[in-house]
N, C-alpha and C positions, 0 to 999 in steps of 0.2 A: 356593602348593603345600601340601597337606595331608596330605603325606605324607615322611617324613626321606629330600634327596635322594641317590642314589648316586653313587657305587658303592657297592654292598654286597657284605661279603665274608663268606669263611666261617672262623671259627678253631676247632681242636679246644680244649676244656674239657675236660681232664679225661674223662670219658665220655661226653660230647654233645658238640654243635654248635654252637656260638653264631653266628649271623648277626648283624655291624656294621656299620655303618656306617664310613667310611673315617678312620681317626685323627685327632682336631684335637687339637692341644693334647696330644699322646702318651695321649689317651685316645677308648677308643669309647662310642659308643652301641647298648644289646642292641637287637636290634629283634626277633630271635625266637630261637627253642632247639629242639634236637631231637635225639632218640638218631638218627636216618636222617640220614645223609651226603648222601643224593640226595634227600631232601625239603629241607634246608638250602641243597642249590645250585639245587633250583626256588625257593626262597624269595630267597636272592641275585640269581636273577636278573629280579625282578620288577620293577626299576626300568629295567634296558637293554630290555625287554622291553614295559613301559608307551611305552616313547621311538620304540621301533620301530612299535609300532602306531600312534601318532600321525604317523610317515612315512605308513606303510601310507595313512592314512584321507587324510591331506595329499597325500600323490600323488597317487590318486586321485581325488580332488577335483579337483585343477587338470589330468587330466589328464598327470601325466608318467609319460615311461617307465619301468617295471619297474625298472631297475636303479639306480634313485635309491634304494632302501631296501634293496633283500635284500643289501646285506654289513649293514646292521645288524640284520635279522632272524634270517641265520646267525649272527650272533656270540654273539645274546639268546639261541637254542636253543641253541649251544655251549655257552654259561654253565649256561643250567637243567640239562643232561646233566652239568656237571661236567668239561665237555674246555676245552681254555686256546685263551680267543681271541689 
């Protein structure tokens, strides 16, 4: 994988954003910043988001029904809006 896996989350800095990664070891990793609250949680939610589309393309591929992925593509659009899955 080539990219830090999630969940990623969002924590206030002081006057930005900081998107991390999920604590090891009582510590994070920045993955991005930003004064926008709601660019921070589309940034957050770019790894539930990545997960969901590879259902998306995998279901379709094999053929399966619809509802094998969209609670994970609601959740991924939950997240980037910022509402709590």
């Amino acid at each position: 994988m080539g990219h830090t896996p999630g969940p990623w989350n969002v924590e206030k800095v002081h006057y930005r954003h900081a998107v991390v990664d999920s604590a090891q070891n009582g510590k994070w990793d920045l993955i991005a910043e930003t004064t926008s609250r709601e660019n921070a949680n589309l940034i957050a939610a770019a790894p539930e988001m990545l997960e969901a589309l590879e259902a998306v393309v995998d279901a379709m591929q094999l053929n399966k029904p619809v509802n094998t992925f969209v609670s994970k593509v609601a959740n991924a659009i939950k997240k980037a809006k910022g509402q709590s899955t």
